[in-house]
KEKE-3310 file (N, C-alpha, C; in steps of 0.2 Angstrom, whole numbers, plus 5000, padded with zeros to 4 digits):
npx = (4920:4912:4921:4915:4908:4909:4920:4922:4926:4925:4909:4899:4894:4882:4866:4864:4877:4883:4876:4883:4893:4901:4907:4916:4926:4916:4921:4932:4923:4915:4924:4927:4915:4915:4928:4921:4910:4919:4924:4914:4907:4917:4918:4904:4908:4911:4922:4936:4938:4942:4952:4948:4932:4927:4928:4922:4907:4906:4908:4917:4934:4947:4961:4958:4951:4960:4968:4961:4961:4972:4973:4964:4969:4980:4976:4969:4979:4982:4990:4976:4968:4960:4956:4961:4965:4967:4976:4974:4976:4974:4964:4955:4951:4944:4949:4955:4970:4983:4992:4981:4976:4979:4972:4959:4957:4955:4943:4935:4933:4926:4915:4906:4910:4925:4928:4937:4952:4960:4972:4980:4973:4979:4991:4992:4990:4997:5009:5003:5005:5019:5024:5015:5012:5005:5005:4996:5000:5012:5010:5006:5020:5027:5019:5019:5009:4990:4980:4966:4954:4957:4960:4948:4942:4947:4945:4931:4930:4935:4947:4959:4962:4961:4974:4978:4987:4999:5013:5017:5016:5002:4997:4993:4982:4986:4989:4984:4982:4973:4961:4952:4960:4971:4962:4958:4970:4975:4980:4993:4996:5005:5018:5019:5016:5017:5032:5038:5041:5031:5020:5020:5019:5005:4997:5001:4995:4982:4981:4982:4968:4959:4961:4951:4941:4944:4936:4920:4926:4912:4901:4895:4882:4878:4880:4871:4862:4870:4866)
npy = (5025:5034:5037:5045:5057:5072:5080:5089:5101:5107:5108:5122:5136:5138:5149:5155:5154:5164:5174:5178:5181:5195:5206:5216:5218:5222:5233:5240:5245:5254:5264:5266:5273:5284:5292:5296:5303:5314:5318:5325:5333:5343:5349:5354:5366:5383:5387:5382:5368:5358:5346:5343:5347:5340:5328:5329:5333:5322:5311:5303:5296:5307:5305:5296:5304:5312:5305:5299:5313:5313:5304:5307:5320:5314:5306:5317:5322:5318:5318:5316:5322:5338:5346:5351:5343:5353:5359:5374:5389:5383:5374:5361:5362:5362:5364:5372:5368:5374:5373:5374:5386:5399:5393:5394:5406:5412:5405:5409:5422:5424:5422:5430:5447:5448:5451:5462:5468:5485:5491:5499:5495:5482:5486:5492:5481:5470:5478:5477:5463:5460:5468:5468:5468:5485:5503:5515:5527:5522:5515:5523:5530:5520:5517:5531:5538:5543:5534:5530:5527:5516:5508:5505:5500:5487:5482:5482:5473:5462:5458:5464:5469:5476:5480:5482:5496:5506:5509:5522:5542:5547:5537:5527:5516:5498:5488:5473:5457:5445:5430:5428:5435:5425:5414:5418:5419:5408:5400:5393:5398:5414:5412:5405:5417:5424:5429:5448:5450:5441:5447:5462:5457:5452:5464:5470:5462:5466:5479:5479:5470:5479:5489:5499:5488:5491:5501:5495:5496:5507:5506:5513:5509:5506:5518:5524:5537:5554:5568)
npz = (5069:5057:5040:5031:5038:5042:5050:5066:5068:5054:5054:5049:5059:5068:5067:5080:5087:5079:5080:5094:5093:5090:5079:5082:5097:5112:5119:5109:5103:5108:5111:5101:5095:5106:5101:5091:5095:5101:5090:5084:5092:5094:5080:5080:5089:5091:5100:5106:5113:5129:5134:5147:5148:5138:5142:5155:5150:5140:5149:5153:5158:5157:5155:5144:5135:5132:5125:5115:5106:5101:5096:5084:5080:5075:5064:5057:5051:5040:5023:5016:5022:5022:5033:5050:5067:5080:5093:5101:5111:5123:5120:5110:5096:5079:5062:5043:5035:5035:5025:5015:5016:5004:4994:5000:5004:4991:4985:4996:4994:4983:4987:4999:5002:5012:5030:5036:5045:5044:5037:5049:5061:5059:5063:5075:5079:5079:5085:5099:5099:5101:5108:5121:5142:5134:5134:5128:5124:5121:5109:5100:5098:5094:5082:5077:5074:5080:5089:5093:5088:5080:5092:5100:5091:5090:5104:5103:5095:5103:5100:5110:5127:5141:5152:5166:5176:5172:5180:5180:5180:5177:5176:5163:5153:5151:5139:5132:5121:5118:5120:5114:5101:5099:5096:5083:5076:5074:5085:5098:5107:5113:5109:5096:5088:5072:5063:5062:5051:5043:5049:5043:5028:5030:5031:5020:5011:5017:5013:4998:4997:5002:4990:4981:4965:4950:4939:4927:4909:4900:4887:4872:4870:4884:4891:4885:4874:4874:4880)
capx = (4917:4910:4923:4910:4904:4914:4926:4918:4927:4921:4902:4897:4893:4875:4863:4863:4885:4887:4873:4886:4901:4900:4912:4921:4926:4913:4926:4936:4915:4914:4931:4926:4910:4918:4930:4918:4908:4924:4924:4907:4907:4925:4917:4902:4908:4915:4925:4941:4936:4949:4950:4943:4927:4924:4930:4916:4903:4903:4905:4923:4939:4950:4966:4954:4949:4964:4973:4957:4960:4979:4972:4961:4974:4987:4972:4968:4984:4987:4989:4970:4961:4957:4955:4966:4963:4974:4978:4970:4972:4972:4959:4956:4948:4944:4950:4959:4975:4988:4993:4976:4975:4980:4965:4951:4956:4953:4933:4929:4934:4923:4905:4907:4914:4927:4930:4945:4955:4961:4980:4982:4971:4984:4997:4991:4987:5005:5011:5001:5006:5023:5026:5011:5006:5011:4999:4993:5007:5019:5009:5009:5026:5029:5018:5019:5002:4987:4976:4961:4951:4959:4960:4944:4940:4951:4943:4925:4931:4937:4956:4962:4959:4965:4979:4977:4986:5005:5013:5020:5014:4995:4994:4988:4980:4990:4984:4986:4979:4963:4960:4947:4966:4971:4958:4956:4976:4975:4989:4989:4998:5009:5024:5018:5015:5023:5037:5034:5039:5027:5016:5019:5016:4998:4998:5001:4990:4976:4979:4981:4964:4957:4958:4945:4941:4943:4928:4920:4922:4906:4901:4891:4877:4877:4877:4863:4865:4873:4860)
capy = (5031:5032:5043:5050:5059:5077:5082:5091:5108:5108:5110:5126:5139:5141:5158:5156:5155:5168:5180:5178:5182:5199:5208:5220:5218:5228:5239:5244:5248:5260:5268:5270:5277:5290:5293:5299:5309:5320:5324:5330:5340:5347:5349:5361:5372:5389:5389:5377:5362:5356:5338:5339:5348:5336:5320:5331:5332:5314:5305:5297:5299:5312:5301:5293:5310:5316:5297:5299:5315:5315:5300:5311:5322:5311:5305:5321:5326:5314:5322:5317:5326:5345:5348:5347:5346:5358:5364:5380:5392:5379:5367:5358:5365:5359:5371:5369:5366:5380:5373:5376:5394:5404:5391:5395:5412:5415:5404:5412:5430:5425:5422:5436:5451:5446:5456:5463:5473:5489:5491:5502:5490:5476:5490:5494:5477:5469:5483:5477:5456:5459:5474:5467:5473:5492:5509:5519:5532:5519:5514:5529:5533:5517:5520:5539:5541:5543:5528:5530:5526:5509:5504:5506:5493:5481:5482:5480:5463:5458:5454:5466:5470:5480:5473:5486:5503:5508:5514:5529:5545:5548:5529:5526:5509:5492:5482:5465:5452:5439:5423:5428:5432:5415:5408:5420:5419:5399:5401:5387:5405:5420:5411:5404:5422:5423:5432:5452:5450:5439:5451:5466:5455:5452:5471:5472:5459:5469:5485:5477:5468:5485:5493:5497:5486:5497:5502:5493:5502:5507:5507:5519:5505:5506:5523:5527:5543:5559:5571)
capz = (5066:5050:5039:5027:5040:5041:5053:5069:5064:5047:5053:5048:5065:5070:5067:5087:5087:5075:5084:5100:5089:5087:5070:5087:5105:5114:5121:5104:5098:5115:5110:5093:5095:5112:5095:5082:5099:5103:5083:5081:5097:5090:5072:5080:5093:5089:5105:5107:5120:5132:5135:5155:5145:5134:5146:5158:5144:5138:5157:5152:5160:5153:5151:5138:5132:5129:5119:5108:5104:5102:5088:5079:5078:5068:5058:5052:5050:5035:5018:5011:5025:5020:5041:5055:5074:5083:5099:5101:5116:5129:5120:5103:5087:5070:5058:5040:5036:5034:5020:5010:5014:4998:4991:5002:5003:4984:4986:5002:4992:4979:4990:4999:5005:5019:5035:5037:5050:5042:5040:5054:5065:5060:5064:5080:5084:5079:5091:5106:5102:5101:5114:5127:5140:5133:5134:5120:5121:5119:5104:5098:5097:5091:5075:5074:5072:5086:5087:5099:5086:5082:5098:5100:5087:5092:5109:5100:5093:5108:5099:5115:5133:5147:5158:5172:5173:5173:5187:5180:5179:5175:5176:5157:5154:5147:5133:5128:5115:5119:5120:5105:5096:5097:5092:5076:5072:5077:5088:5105:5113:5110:5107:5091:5086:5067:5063:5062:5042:5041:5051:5036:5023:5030:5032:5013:5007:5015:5010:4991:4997:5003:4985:4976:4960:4945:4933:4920:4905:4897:4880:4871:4872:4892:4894:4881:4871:4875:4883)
cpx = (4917:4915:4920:4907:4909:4917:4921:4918:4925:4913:4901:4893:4886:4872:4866:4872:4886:4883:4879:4893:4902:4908:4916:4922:4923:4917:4929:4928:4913:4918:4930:4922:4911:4921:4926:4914:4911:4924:4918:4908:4914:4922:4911:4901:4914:4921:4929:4939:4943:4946:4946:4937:4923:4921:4922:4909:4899:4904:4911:4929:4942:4955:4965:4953:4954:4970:4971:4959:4966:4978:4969:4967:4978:4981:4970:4971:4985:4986:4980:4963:4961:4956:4959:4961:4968:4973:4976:4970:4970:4965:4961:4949:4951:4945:4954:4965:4980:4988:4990:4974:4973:4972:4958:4950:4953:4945:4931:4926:4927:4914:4902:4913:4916:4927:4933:4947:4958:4969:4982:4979:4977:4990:4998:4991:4996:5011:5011:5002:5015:5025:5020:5014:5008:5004:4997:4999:5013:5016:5011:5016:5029:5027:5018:5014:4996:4983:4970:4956:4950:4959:4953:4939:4941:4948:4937:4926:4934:4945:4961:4959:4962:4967:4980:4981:4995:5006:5018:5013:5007:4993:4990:4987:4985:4986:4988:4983:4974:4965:4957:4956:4966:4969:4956:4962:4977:4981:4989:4990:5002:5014:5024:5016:5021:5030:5035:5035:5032:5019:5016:5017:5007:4995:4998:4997:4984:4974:4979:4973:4959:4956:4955:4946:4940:4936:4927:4921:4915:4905:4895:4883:4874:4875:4872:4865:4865:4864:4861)
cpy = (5031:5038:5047:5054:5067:5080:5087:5098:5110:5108:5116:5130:5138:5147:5158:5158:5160:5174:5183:5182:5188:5204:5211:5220:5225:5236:5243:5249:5255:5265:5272:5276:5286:5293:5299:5306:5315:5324:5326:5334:5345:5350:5357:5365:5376:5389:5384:5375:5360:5349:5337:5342:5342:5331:5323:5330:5324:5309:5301:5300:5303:5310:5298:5297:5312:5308:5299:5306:5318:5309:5303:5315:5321:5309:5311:5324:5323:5317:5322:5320:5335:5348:5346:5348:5347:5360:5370:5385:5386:5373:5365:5362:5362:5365:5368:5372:5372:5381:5374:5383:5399:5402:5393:5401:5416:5413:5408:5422:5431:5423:5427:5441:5450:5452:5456:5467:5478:5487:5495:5497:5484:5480:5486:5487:5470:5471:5479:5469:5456:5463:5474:5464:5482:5497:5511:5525:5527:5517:5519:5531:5527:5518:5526:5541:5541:5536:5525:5524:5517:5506:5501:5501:5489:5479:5477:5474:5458:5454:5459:5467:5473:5476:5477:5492:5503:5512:5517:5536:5548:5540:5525:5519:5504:5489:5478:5460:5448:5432:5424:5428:5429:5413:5411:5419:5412:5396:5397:5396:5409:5418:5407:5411:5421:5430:5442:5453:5450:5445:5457:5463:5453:5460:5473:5469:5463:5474:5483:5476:5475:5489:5492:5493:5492:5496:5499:5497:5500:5510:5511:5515:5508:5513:5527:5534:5547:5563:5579)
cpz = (5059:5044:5032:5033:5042:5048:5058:5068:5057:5046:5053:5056:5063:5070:5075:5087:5086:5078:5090:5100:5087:5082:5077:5091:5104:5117:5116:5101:5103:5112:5104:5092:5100:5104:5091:5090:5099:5094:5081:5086:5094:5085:5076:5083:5089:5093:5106:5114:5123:5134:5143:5152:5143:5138:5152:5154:5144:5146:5154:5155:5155:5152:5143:5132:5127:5123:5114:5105:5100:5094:5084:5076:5073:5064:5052:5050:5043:5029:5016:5016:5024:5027:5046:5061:5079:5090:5100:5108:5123:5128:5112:5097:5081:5065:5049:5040:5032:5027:5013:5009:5011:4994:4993:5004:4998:4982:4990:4998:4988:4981:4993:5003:5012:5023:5037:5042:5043:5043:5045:5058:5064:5063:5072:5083:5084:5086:5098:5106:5103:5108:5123:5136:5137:5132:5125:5119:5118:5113:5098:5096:5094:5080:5072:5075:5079:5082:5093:5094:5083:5087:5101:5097:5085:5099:5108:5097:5098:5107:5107:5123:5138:5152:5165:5169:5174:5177:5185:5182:5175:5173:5171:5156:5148:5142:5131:5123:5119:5120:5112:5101:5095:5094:5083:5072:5072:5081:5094:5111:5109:5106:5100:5085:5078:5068:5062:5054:5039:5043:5043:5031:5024:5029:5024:5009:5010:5014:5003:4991:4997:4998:4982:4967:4955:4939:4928:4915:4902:4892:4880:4874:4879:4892:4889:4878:4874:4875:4881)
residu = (UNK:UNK:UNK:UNK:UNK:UNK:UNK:UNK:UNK:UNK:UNK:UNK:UNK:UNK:UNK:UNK:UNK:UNK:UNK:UNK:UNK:UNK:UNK:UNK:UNK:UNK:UNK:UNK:UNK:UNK:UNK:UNK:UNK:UNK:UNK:UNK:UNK:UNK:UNK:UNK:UNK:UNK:UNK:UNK:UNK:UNK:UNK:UNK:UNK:UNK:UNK:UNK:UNK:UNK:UNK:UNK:UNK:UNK:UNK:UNK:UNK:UNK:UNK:UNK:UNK:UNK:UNK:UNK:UNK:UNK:UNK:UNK:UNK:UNK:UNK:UNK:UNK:UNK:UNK:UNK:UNK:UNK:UNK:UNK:UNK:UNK:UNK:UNK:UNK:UNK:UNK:UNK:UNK:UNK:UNK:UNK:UNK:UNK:UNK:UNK:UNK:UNK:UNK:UNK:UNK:UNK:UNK:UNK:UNK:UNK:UNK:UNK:UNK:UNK:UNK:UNK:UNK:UNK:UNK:UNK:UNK:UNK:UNK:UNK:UNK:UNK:UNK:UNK:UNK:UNK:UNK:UNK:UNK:UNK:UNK:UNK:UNK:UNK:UNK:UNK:UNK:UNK:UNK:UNK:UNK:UNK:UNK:UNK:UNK:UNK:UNK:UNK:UNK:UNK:UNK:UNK:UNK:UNK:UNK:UNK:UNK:UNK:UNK:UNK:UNK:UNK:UNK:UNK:UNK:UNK:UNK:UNK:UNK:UNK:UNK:UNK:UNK:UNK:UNK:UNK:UNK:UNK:UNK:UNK:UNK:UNK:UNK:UNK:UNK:UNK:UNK:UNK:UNK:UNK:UNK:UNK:UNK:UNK:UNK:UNK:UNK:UNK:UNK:UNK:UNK:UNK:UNK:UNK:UNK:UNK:UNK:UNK:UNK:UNK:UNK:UNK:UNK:UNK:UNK:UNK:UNK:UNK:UNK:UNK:UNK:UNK:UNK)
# end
């Protein structure tokens, strides 16, 4: 054997080898791709998805569903993501991160005027996740004050719902919390409810938020000469 001649592992692969040779086992490139499917669908439904959804949806088991989705998770939990995906009410949802809050409070303030629950509406509605299911007298008496009117438009947003009727006396109706709450407080279920401090101090940040901003003054200029 001629030893100028190079060693049979040191001839350079063929186009045709290297076509066969693909950069990913075809399975981790399935995985990957299932992967990024579950985070867009995640990314543009309003409404938390549950893994047998999804695993329905895309045509994969849902052991599968739910591995991947336990991995986005810790992915997007790590500090340099600005988005978590959480548990929500019996499914998953993208939302941000707790932590960023006070921040995207203060931009969202500034584009436009947010929509708030009144501080009676937070009252009343505190009332009905801490004391559910409970009537309207029994609110009442808790808050002092009547609250048909709030009730009313806790109802209209769908953060309550009637839980049948109490078996007392004139049989008044029950009220309880939503699935919508959940998903508006980011809560998986009740038991994640915060604390009722915590509760008051939202209670206070919206009636702070609720007041009116004070007047610019106005110079002679503005208001044009005396009449």
């Amino acid at each position: 054997m001629d030893s100028s001649e190079p060693a049979r592992e040191d001839l350079p692969a063929s186009s045709e080898q290297l076509a066969l040779e693909p950069a990913q086992p075809a399975g981790e490139a399935d995985l990957a791709r299932a992967k990024a499917l579950i985070e867009a669908v995640v990314y543009v439904t309003d409404e938390p998805l549950s893994a047998a959804q999804i695993a329905e949806a895309l045509g994969r088991p849902r052991v599968e569903i739910e591995r991947l989705l336990a991995e986005l998770a810790a992915e997007f939990n790590r500090p340099e993501h600005g988005l978590t995906v959480r548990e929500v009410a019996g499914g998953y949802k993208m939302s941000t991160k707790p932590e960023h809050h006070e921040e995207i409070r203060a931009f969202v303030k500034r584009l436009n005027p947010p929509l708030k629950l009144s501080l009676a509406a937070l009252e009343t509605l505190a009332v009905i996740a801490y004391k559910q299911p409970v009537t309207a007298p029994e609110i009442m008496e808790i808050r002092g004050v009547q609250g048909a009117g709030v009730l009313r438009t806790l109802l209209e947003r769908k953060l309550i719902t009637a839980a049948g009727r109490k078996q007392v006396v004139g049989r008044p109706i029950l009220y309880k919390t939503t699935r919508e709450f959940l998903i508006q407080f980011g809560l998986k279920d009740v038991s994640e409810l915060p604390t009722l401090k915590e509760f008051e101090e939202w209670g206070r940040l919206a009636a702070i938020d609720a007041e009116p901003l004070p007047a610019a003054p106005q110079t002679a200029e503005r208001l044009g000469p005396e009449e």
